[in-house]
N, C-alpha and C positions, 0 to 999 in steps of 0.2 A: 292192609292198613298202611297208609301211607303219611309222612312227617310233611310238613309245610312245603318243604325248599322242594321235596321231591313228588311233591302234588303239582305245585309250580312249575317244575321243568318239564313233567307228564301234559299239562294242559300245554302246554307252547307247544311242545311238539307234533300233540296229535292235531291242536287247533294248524299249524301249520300246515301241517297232509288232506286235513278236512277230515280228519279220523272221527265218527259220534263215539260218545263214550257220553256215561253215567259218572254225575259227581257228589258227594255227599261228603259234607264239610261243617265237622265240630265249632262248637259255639268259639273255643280257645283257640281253631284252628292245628290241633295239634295231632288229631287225629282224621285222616282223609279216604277217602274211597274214591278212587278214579278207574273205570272198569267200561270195557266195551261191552255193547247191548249181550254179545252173540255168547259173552263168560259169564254172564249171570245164572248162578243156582237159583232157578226158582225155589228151591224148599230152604232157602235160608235168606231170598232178598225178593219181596216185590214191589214195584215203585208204578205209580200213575203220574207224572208231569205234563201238563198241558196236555198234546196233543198224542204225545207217546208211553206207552205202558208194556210191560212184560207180562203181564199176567195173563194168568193158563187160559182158553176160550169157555171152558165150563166151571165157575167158582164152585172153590169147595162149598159140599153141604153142609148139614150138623148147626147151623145157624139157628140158636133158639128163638121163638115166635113170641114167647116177650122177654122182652129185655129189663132186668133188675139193675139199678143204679143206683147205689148208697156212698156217696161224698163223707167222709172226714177231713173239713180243712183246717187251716191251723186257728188255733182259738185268736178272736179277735185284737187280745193283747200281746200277743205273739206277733202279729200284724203289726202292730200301731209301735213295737217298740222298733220295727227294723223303717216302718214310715216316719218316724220322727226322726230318726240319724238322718233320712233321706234329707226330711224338709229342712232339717238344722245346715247341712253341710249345703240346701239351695240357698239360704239365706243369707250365708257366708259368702256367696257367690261363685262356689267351686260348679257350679251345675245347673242349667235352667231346665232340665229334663232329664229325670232317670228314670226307665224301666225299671221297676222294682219285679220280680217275682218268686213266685214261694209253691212248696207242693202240698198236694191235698193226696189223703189216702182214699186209695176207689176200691169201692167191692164189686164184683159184676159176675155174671152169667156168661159171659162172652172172653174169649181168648184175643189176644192179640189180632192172631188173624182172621177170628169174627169180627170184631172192629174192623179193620182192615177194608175187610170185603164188602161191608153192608154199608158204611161211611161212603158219603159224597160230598167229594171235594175237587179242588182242581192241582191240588199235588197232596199225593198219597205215599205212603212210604212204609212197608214193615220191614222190619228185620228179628229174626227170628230169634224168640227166647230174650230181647233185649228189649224193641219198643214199636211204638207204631206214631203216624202223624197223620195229621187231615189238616191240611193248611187251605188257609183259604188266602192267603197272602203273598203277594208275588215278590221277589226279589228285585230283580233286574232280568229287562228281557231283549235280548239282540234280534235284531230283523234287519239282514242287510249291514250297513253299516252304523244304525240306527240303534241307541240303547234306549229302555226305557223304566222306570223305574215309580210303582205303585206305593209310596207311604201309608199304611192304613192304620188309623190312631184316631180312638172317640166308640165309644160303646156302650148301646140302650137298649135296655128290654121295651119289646115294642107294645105291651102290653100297659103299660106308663100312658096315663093320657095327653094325648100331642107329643109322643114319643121324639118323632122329626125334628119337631119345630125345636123340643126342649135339648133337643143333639146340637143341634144348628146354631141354639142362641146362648148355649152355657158357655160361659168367658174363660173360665180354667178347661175346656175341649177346641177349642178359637185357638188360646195361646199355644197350648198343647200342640194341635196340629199344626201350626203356623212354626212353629219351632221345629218340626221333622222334617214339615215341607223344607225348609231354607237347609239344615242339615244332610239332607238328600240332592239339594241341588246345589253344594256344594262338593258333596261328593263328586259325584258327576262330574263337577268342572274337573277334577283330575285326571280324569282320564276323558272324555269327550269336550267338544267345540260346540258352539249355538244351544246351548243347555236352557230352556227353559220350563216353565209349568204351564202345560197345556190344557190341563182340563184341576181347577182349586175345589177339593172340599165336597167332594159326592158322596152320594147314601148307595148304601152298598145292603141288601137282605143276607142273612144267612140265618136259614134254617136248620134247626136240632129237633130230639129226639123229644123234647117238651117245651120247647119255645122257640121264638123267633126272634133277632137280633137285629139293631141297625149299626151298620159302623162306616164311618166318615173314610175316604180313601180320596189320594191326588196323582194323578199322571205327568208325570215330569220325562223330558227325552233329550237327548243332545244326541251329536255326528261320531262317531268312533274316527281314529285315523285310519286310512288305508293299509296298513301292514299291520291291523292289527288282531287278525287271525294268528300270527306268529309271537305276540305276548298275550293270549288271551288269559294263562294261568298270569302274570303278572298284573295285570289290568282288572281282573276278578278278587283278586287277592288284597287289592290296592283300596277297595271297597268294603272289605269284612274288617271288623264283624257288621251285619248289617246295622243301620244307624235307626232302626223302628224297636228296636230292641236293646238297644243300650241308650244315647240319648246323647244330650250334648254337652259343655264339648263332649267330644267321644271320649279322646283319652283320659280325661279327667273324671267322668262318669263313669268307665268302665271300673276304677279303681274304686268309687264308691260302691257300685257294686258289687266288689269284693268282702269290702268290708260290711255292707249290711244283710247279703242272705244267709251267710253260711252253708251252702252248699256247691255241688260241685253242678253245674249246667250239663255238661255232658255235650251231647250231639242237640238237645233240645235249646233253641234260639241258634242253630246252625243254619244252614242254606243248602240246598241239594237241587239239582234239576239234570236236564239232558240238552246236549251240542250235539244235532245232526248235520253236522259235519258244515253246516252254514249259520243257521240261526239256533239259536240256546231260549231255553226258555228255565227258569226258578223261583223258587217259593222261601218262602224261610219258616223252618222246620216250628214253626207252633202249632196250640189245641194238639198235645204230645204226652202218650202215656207209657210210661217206662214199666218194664219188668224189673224186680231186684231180687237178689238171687236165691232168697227164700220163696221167688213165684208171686208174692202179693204182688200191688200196681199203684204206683202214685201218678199221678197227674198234673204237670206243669203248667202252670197261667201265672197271669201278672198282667200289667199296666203301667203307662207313663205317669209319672208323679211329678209333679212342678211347686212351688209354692205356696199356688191359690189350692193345692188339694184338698179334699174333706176328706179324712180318714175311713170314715163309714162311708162313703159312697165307692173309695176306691177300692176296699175289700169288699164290697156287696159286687163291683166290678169282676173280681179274682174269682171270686165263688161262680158269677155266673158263665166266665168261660168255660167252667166245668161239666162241659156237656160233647154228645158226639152226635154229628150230621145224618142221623137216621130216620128216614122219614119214609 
């Protein structure tokens, strides 16, 4: 485990050799894992990112044939009293987007790395005795000299009649996104040139274990500079925490988020992916279930909250992230 500055001097250097390595990077930043493929303990870390994965060629068995799912999340007024600081402190105009999120207690049949294995996603992540992830969410992804970065903000059950369209036309999902988009490609302007948004406001399926979801996603990209293999842990770093999960302004909203959950984030709304030694590809570590150290499991979700929120729809929101990709 590795501290900020010494995460950062790790990534410049190996980004400068074209070393790949593994990174996994706490929500605070304070806790880091920077690790070549070839030192990975499979019995205490396995990871799926894009295109690259450690894991064994035969998964483990022992996967029960049905799956038990019972959610405890937090009662509704427990919700509405950390959503009203949110809306009070937007109205103020400290904030026109904060991620608010909160954990729900999971009962299950299934271990971590039952999760783990049976979940489909496009960055996976356990680690052992602590948590697991199934992100369906990209971070930022280097191609060449080329960044690109996926905002994905807006969430319907598709089982809602005109599900799309009511994704599509709702005003407080419009602001919502339209606020991350411009926060993201702001971002970007700090460290890339020609930053624009290339593809506004797509539907996106993901499929669970007893439903199906639709959520709004944007493609935005800009130019990296030429040397900048040799700052990539500064140029990475320059960009966290990611801004799909905190909100805007950033620093302003990240401190209201201090103040309204009361808990500690951990590695969950962090970022982890893999640099093969040219192109990077990462996710940001949500849909993320924690062990604690009595062995029970809670489950992290949340959502942007602006404004125009309606309290009951954005906890009916939280609840339904409370699902895993098993199909």
């Amino acid at each position: 485990m590795l501290d900020k500055i010494t995460a950062i001097r790790q990534m410049n250097e190996w980004g400068r050799i074209h070393q790949p390595f593994i990174f996994i990077i706490s929500y605070d930043q304070s806790q880091c894992i920077i690790i070549k493929p070839e030192d990975i303990d499979q019995q205490r870390l396995l990871c799926h990112f894009g295109p690259f994965t450690n894991e064994p060629l035969q998964p483990p068995a022992l996967c029960p044939k049905q799956i038990s799912w019972e959610i405890d999340p937090p009662t509704f007024e427990q919700y509405q009293k950390a959503f009203q600081f949110v809306t009070q402190t937007e109205m103020k105009g400290n904030s026109y987007l904060t991620n608010l999120t909160a954990c729900t207690r999971l009962k299950t049949n299934m271990t971590l790395r039952n999760i783990y294995t049976m979940a489909k996603a496009r960055y996976k992540l356990w680690i052992r005795n602590q948590f697991t992830v199934f992100s369906p969410e990209t971070f930022v992804r280097i191609q060449g000299h080329k960044i690109y970065s996926f905002p994905m903000k807006g969430t319907i059950n598709t089982t809602l009649e005109n599900a799309a369209k009511k994704l599509l036309d709702d005003p407080k999902e419009k602001a919502e996104h339209a606020t991350i988009t411009d926060l993201i490609r702001n971002d970007l302007s700090k460290i890339a040139e020609q930053v624009i948004v290339e593809k506004y406001r797509y539907l996106e399926e993901i499929r669970t274990n007893g439903k199906t979801l639709l959520e709004t996603s944007s493609r935005i990209s800009g130019i990296l500079p030429d040397n900048f293999y040799s700052q990539l842990g500064d140029l990475f770093f320059s960009l966290l925490p990611a801004g799909s999960i905190t909100g805007a302004p950033k620093d302003k909203t990240i401190r209201i988020i201090q103040e309204a959950e009361h808990y500690n984030r951990k590695f969950y709304t962090g970022v982890a992916g893999y640099f093969d030694g040219k192109n990077l590809d990462s996710g940001v570590l949500i849909r993320f279930i924690e062990q604690e150290a009595d062995g029970s499991l809670i489950f992290k979700s949340g959502g942007g909250i602006t404004a125009k929120s309606n309290c009951e729809k954005e906890y009916q929101e939280l609840k339904e992230k409370v699902y895993v990709p098993i199909y």
